[in-house]
C-alpha positions in Angstrom: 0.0 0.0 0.0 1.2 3.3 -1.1 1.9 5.8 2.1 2.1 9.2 -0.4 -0.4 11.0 0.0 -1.9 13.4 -3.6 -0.7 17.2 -2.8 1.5 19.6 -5.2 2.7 23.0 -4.7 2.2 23.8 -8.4 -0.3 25.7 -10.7 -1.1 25.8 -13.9 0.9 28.8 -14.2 3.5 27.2 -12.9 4.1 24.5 -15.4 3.6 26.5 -18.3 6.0 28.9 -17.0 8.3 25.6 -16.5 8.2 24.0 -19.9 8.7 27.5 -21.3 12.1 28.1 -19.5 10.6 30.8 -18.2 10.3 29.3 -14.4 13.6 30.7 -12.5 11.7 30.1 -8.7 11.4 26.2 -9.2 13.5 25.7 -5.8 10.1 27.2 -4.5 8.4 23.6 -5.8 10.7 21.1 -7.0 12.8 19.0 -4.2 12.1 18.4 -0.2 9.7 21.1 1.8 8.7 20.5 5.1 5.0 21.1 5.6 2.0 20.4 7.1 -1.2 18.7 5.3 -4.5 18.8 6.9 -2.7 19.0 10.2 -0.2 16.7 9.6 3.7 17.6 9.4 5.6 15.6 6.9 7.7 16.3 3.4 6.3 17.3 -0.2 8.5 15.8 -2.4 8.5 16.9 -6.4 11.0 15.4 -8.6 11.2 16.2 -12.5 11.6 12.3 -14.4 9.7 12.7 -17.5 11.1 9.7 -18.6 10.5 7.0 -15.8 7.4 4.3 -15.3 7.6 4.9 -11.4 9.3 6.8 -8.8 9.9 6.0 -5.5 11.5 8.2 -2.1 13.4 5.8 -0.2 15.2 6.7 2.6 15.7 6.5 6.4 12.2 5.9 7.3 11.6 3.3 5.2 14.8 1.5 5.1 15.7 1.9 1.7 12.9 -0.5 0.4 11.7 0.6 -3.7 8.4 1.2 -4.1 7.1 2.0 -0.4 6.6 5.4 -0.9 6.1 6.1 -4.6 5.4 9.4 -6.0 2.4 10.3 -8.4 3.3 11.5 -12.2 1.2 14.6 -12.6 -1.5 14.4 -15.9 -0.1 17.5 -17.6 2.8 15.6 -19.2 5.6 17.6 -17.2 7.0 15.0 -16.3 7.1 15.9 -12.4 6.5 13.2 -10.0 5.1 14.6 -6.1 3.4 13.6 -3.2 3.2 14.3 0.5 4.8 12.0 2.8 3.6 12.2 6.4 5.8 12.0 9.7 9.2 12.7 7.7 11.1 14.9 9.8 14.5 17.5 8.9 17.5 15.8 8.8 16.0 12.6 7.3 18.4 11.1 4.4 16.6 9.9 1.2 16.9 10.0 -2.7 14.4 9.2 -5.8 14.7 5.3 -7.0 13.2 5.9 -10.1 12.0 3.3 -13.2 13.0 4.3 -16.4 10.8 3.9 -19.8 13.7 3.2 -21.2 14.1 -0.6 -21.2 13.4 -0.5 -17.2 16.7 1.0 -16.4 16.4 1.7 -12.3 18.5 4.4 -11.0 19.2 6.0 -7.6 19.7 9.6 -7.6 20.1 12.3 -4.9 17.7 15.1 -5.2 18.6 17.6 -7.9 16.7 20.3 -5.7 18.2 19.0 -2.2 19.0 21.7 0.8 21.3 19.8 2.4 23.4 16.3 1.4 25.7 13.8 3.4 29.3 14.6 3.6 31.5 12.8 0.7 32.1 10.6 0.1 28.5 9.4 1.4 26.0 10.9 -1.0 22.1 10.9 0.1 20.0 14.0 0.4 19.2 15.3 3.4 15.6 16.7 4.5 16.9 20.5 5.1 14.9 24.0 5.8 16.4 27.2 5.0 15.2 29.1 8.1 17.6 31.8 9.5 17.4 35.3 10.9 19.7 37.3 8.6 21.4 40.9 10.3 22.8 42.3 6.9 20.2 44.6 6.6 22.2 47.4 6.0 24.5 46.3 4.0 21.7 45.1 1.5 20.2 47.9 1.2 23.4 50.1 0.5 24.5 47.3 -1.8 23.4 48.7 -5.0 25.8 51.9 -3.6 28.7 50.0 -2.8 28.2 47.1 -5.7 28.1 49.4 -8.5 30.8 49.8 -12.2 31.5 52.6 -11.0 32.5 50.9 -7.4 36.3 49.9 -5.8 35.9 46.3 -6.7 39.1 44.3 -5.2 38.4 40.4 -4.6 40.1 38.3 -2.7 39.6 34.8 -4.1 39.2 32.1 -1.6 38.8 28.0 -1.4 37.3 27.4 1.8 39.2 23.6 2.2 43.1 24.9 2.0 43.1 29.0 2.8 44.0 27.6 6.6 43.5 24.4 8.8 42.9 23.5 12.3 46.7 22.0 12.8 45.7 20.0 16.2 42.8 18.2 14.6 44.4 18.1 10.8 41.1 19.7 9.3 39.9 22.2 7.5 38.3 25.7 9.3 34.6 25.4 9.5 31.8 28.0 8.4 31.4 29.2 11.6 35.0 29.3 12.3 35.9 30.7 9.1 33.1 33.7 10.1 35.9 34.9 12.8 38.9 34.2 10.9 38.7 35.0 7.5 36.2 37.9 7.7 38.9 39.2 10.2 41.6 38.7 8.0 39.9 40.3 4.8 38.9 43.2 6.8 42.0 44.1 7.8 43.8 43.8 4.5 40.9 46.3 2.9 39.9 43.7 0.2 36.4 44.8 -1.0 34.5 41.2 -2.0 35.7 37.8 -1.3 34.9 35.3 -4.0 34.4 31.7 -2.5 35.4 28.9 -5.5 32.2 26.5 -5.9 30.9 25.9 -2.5 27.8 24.1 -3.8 28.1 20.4 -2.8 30.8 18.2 -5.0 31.5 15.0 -4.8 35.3 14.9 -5.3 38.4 16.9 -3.9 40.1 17.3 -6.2 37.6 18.7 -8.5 38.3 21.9 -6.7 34.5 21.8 -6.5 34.2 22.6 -10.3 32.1 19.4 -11.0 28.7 20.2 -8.5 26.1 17.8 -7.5 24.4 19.7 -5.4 23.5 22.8 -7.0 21.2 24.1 -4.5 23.5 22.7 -1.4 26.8 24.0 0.0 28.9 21.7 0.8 28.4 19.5 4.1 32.4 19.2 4.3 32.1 22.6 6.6 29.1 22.8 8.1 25.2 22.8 8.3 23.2 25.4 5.4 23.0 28.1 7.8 26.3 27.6 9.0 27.5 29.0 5.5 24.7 31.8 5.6 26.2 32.8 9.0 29.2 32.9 6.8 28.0 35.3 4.2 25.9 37.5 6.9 29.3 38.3 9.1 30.8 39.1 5.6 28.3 41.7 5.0 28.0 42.7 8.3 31.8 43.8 7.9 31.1 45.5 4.9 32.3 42.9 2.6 31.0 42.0 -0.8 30.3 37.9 -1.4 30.8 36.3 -4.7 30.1 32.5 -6.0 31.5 30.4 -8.3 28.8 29.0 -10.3 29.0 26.1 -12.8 26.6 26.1 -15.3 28.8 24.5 -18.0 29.6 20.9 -17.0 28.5 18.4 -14.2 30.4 14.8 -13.6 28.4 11.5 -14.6 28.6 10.3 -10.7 25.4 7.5 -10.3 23.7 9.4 -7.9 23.8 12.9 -10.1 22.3 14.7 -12.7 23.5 12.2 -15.6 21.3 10.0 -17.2 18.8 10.9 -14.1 15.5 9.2 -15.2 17.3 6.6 -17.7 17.4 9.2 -20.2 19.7 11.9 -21.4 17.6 15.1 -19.0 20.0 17.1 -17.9 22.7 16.7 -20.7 22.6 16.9 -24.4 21.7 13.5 -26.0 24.3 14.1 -28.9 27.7 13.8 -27.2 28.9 16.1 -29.6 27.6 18.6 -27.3 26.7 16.8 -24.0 30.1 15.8 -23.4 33.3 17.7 -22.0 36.6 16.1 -23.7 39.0 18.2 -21.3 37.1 17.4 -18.2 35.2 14.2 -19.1 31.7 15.5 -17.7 28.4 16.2 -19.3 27.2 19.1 -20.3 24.0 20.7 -19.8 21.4 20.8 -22.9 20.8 24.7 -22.9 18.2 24.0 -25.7 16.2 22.2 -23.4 13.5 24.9 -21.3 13.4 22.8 -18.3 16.8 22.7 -18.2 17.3 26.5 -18.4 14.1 27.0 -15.9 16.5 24.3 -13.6 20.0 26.9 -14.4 18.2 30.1 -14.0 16.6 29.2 -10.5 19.5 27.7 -9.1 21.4 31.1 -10.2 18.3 32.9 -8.3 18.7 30.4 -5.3 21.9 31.9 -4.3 20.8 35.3 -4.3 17.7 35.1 -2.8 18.5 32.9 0.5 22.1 32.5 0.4 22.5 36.7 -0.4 25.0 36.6 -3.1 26.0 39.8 -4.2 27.9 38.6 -7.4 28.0 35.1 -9.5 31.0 34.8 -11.1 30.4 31.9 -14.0 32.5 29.4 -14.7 34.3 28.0 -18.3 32.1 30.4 -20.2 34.2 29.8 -23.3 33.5 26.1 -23.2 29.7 26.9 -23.2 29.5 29.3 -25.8 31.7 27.3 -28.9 30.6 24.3 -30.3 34.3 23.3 -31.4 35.8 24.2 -27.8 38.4 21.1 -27.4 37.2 19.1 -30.3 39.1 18.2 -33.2 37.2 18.5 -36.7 34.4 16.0 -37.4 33.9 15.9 -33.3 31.7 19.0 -33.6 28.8 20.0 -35.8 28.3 23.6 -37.0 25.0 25.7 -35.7 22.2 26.5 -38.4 24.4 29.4 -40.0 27.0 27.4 -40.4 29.2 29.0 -37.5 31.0 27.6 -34.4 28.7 29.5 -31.7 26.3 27.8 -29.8 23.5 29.5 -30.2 20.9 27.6 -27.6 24.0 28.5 -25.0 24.1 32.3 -26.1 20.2 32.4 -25.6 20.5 30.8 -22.0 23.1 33.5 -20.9 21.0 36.1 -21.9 18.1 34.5 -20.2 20.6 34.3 -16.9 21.4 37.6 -17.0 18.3 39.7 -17.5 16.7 37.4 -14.9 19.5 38.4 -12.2 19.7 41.8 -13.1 15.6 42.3 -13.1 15.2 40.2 -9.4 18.4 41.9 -7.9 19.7 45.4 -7.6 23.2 46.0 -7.1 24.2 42.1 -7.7 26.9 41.9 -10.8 27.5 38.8 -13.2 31.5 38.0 -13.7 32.1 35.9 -16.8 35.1 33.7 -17.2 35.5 34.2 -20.9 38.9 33.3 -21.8 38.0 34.4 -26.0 37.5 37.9 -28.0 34.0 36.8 -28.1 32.0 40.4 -28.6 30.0 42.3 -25.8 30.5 39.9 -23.2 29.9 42.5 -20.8 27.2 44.7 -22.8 23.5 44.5 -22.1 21.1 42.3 -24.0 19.4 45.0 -25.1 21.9 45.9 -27.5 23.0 42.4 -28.2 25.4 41.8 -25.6 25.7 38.6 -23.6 24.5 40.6 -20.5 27.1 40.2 -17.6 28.5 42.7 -15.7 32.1 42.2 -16.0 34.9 39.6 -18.0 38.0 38.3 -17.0 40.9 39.8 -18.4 42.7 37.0 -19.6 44.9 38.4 -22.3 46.2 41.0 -19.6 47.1 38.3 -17.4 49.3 36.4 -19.8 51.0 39.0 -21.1 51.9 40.6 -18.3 52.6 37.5 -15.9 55.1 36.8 -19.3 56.6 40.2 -19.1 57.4 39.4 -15.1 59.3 36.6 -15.8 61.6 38.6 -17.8 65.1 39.6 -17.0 64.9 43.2 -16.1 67.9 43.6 -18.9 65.4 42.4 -21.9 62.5 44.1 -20.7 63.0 47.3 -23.0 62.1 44.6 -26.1 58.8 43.7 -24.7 57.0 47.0 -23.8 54.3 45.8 -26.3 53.5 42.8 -23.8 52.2 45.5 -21.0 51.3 48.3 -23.2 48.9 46.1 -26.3 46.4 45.8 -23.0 45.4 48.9 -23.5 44.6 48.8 -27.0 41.1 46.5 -26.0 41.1 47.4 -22.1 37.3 49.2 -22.5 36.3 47.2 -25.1 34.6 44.9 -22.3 33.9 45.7 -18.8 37.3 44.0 -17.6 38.6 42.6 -14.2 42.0 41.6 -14.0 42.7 37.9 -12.6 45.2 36.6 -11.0 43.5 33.4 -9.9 44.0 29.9 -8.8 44.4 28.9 -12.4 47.8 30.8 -12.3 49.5 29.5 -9.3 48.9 25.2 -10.3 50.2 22.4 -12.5 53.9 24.0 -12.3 53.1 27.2 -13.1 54.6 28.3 -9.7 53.5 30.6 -7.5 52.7 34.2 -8.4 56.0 34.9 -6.8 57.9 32.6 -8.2 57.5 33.7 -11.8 59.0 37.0 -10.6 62.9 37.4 -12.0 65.6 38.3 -9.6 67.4 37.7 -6.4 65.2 37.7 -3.7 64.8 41.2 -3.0 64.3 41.3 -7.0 61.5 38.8 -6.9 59.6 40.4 -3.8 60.6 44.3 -5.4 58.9 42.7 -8.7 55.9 41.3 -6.8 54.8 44.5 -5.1 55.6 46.1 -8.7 53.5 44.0 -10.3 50.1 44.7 -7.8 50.6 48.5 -7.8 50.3 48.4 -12.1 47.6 45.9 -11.6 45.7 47.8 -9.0 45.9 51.4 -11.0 45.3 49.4 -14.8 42.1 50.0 -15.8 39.2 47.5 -14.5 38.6 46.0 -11.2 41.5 42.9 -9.1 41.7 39.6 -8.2 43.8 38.0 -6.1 44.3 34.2 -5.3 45.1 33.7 -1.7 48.3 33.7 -1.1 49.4 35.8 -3.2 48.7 38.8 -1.0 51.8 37.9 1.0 54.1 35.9 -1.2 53.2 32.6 -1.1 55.5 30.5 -2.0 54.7 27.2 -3.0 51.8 26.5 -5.7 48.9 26.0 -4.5 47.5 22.7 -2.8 44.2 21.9 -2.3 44.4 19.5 0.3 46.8 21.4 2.2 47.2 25.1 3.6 48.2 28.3 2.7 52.0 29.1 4.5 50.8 31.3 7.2 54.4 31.2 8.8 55.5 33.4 5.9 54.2 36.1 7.6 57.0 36.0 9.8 59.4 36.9 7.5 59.8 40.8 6.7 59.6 40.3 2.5 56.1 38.5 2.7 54.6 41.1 6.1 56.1 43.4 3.7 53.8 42.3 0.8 50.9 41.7 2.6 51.0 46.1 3.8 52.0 46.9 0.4 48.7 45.1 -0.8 46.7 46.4 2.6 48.1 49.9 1.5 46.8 49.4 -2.4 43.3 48.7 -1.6 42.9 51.3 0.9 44.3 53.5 -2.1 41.8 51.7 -4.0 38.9 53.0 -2.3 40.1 56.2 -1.1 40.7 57.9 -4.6 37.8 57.9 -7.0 40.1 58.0 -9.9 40.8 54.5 -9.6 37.4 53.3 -9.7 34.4 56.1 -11.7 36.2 55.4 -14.9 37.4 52.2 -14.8 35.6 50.6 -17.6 35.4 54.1 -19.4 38.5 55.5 -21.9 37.8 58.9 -20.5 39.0 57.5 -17.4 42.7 56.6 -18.6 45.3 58.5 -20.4 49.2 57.8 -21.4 51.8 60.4 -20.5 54.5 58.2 -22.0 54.1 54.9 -23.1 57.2 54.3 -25.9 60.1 55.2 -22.9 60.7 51.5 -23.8 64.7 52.0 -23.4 64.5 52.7 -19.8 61.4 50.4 -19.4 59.1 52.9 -18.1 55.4 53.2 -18.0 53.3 56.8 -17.2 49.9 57.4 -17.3 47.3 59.3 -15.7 44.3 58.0 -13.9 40.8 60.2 -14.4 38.0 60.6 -12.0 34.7 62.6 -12.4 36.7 65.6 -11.0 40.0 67.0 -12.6 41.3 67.4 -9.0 41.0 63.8 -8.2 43.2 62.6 -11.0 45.7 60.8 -10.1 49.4 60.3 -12.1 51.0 56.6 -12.1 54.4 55.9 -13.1 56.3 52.5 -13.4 59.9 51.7 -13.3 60.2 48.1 -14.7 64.1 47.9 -13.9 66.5 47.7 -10.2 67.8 51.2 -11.8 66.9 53.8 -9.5 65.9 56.9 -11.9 66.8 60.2 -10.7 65.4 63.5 -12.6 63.1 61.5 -14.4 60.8 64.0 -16.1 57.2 63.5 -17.4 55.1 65.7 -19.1 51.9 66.9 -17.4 48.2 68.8 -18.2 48.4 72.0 -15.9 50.0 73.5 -13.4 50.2 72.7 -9.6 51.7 70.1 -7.3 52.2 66.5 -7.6 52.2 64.9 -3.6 53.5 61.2 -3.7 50.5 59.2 -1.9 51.8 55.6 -2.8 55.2 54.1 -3.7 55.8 50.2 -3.5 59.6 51.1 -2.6 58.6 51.5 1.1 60.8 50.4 3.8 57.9 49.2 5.3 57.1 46.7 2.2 60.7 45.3 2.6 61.6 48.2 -0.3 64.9 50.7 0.2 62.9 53.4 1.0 63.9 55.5 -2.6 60.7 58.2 -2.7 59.7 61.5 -3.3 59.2 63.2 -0.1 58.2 66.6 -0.9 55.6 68.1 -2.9 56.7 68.6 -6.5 56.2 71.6 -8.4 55.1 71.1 -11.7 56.9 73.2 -14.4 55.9 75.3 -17.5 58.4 73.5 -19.5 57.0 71.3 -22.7 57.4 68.0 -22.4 55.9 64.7 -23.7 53.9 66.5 -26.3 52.6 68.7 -23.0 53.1 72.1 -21.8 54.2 71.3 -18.3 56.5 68.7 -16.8 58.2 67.5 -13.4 61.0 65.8 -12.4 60.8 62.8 -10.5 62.9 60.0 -8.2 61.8 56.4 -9.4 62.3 54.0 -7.2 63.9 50.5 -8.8 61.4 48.2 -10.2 58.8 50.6 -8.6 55.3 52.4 -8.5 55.1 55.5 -7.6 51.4 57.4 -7.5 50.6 61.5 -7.0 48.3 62.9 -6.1 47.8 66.5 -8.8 47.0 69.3 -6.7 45.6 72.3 -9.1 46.2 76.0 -9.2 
């Protein structure tokens, strides 16, 4: 005898919006809710299996057994499968055991839709509420203020299993502890977001959480659901921004997961060509499919709404949006046009994009687009993909190539940090150095710098002050922000006993000192994705490999005047040629003493001269410090 009884949270309305694509609230039906029916408390269970002859919960409460508690398929062919099951109770483990169609193929999956899952390598669904009394109200609704283009933007990239361990018990730090320790930490060195890689529930460690099984989960490995959203809320409380990874592109074929769910291809494409990832051997989602996008478009909407997002930064867009990405000729088949794009995938960001930016103000979309795809970063409504900003990859090679360089060679590769500017505002760009950059021997962001020691660390600090007055909003990687060392290990712990030494304290106040810069002088941020913001003094002083430029702000008097010394030559009466008249105060220079520097500055005011230089009618001489930043502050008359 069947123990379900008939109930569904759905309406008409509902499904049509659902087999349109056009549902992004499905977390609000699909999956596990605790509820009460005719006075009894129990769990509604919904699961999407167009393709199976029965499904069944099984579970704690009924030991596993098929076909005790089977769900009813709904008569309007949408495939979903519900019922309400009485005296199931939070924190009861279960998943569908469903009946394919398809030559009676059983399988046992975890709930696409599930709150909560078992700590891997253990994989059942948990029965989960989302219940919790947030205290960011402030910060949510200044967000839009603080959230903004037009906004310092510095993140500081995290993975919550390796940025540090408990040593005594050989573990990880958990939400809760990680709610003390890292918001601490980021508060004090004056980074503006943190960006947390995939924290949605994974089933493998090494995966870096890049192939998700539970997309509407985080991960068990630190803690309960609200353990996390106590997470986010002391982040926001502090004034810090929070930004997820999200995976839309790929998910792993795992038995209990998405792949081949009711015995048929429903999550991924049926033709491999474009359901499978070569490079990552995973499937890929069929973005042609509407239930599939209403599935993607929630789960983006999920986050926002109860987790408080401020930012999704999207995964691998690159391998979404061509149908040739990693696959040799005849493994791919052209779209309708006869091109390489995939067109049901540039539908579906567009789709993901107008949907966040309509529910949410002041959230932003960060693609991971590694290609000159066009208007990655420019609204739909002029044919743009929609986000709000795209990773600067070309900037990132180029100039992590120029750093390895021998300071002696440098005046041959000027082009390498100069050609950035020749597309920096053709996209609303944010500059990464990311965990991508400091694995599979690449080294460590410090050890691609040239040099001797000192060289390396001088190089390292050289390196953040251009990339912190370039154009476009920062990344960073943890570690980096005070030298680590080794590459990156994601089983292991960043080197906190660096800190110790005076080169990688001295790193960690140089980058402490750059984002307080950051969000002190408007010219560094109200025109950072705008060509009226930037302007070269000199960029062709290849000979003594030196950089100068101006940074704009709204205001004239808030301009600020960079210049970067690429060589261990300290340059004495080096002159630049300026707008106007006035004063030029140092107010940063990456030579400090302090930053384990040798202290070479310009301590006074400089007056600036009415003597033509650089094509300009003024000029002033200036001290550069070796393989050094130096930033002014223009004071008008």
């Amino acid at each position: 005898m069947n123990q379900v009884q008939p109930h569904s949270l759905f309406t008409d309305f509902d499904i049509a919006l659902f087999k349109a694509g056009k549902h992004f609230r499905l977390y609000e039906k699909l999956g596990a809710h605790l509820t009460e029916v005719n006075g009894v408390k129990g769990v509604y269970f919904a699961v999407w299996a167009p393709s199976a002859r029965s499904v069944s919960v099984v579970g704690d409460f009924n030991y596993w057994i098929q076909g005790e508690h089977q769900l009813y398929v709904r008569w309007d062919a949408s495939g979903i499968w519900e019922g309400f099951i009485p005296g199931v109770d939070k924190g009861t483990k279960y998943k569908y055991k469903i009946q394919s169609n398809n030559n009676g193929i059983i399988t046992e999956k975890a709930d696409p839709f599930a709150l909560y899952c078992e700590k891997p390598p253990q994989t059942a669904s948990v029965i989960w509420d989302l219940e919790y009394k947030w205290k960011d109200k402030k910060w949510m609704d200044s967000r839009k203020d603080k959230n903004g283009l037009d906004q310092p933007y510095s993140v500081y990239e995290v993975h919550l299993g390796s940025w540090k361990r408990n040593l005594e018990q050989d573990r990880s730090l958990t939400y809760l502890e990680l709610a003390e320790d890292l918001v601490n930490y980021v508060k004090e060195t004056g980074f503006t977001h943190v960006e947390f890689m995939p924290i949605m529930e994974y089933p493998y460690d090494p995966s870096w959480g890049y192939q998700l099984i539970g997309y509407f989960a985080p991960t068990s490995r630190f803690g309960k659901p609200q353990d996390f959203m106590f997470l986010v809320d002391k982040l926001h409380q502090a004034g810090i921004g929070v930004i997820l990874d999200w995976v839309p592109s790929h998910f792993p074929d795992d038995a209990h997961g998405l792949g081949f769910f009711d015995g048929s291809n429903l999550y991924e494409h049926p033709d491999r060509r474009k359901g499978y990832h070569p490079d990552w051997k995973s499937l890929v989602f069929n973005y042609g499919r509407n239930e599939v996008r209403s599935f993607l478009i929630s789960n983006a909407l999920f986050w926002l709404d109860h987790y408080h997002a401020d930012g999704l930064r999207v995964d691998a867009v690159a391998s979404m949006l061509y149908l040739d990405y990693s696959r040799k000729d005849g493994e791919w088949e052209p779209n309708i046009f006869g091109g390489r794009e995939n067109l049901d995938t540039i539908s579906f960001l567009k789709d993901f994009n107008e949907a966040v930016y309509t529910n949410y103000e002041g959230v932003q979309t960060i693609a991971e687009e590694s290609t000159s795809f066009p208007m990655v970063s420019r609204p739909t409504s002029i044919g743009g993909l929609g986000f709000g900003m795209k990773w600067m990859m070309g900037w990132m090679h180029d100039t992590l190539q120029y750093f390895k360089r021998e300071s002696i060679y440098r005046k041959y590769h000027q082009n390498d940090l100069t050609f950035s500017m020749t597309y920096a505002f053709s996209e609303n760009f944010m500059l990464p150095l990311s965990h991508d950059e400091v694995v599979y021997g690449k080294k460590s962001i410090l050890g691609r710098m040239t040099g001797d020691e000192w060289q390396q660390f001088a190089n390292l600090r050289l390196l953040y002050g251009y990339m912190f007055t370039h154009p476009g909003t920062n990344l960073l990687f943890m570690g980096a922000e005070f030298g680590q060392r080794a590459e990156w290990k994601f089983d292991g712990s960043l080197d906190w006993h660096l800190l110790n030494y005076g080169y990688h304290d001295g790193i960690k106040k140089c980058i402490t000192d750059l984002n307080e810069m950051y969000k002190t002088y408007p010219a560094l941020s109200e025109k950072q994705f705008n060509p009226e913001g930037f302007e070269w003094i000199n960029y062709s002083d290849h000979q003594n490999a030196v950089l100068s430029y101006i940074r704009k702000g709204n205001d004239d008097k808030d301009n600020l005047i960079v210049v970067c010394n690429f060589t261990p030559v300290v340059r004495e009466n080096y002159r630049i040629g300026l707008p106007s008249k006035g004063k030029l105060t140092e107010i940063f220079n990456s030579d400090k003493v302090e930053y384990g520097g040798s202290g070479i500055n310009n301590k006074k005011a400089i007056k600036i001269e009415k003597e033509p230089w650089n094509g300009r009618d003024f000029s002033a001489e200036l001290t550069l410090p070796p393989l050094g930043v130096s930033v002014f502050k223009v004071s008008l008359k």
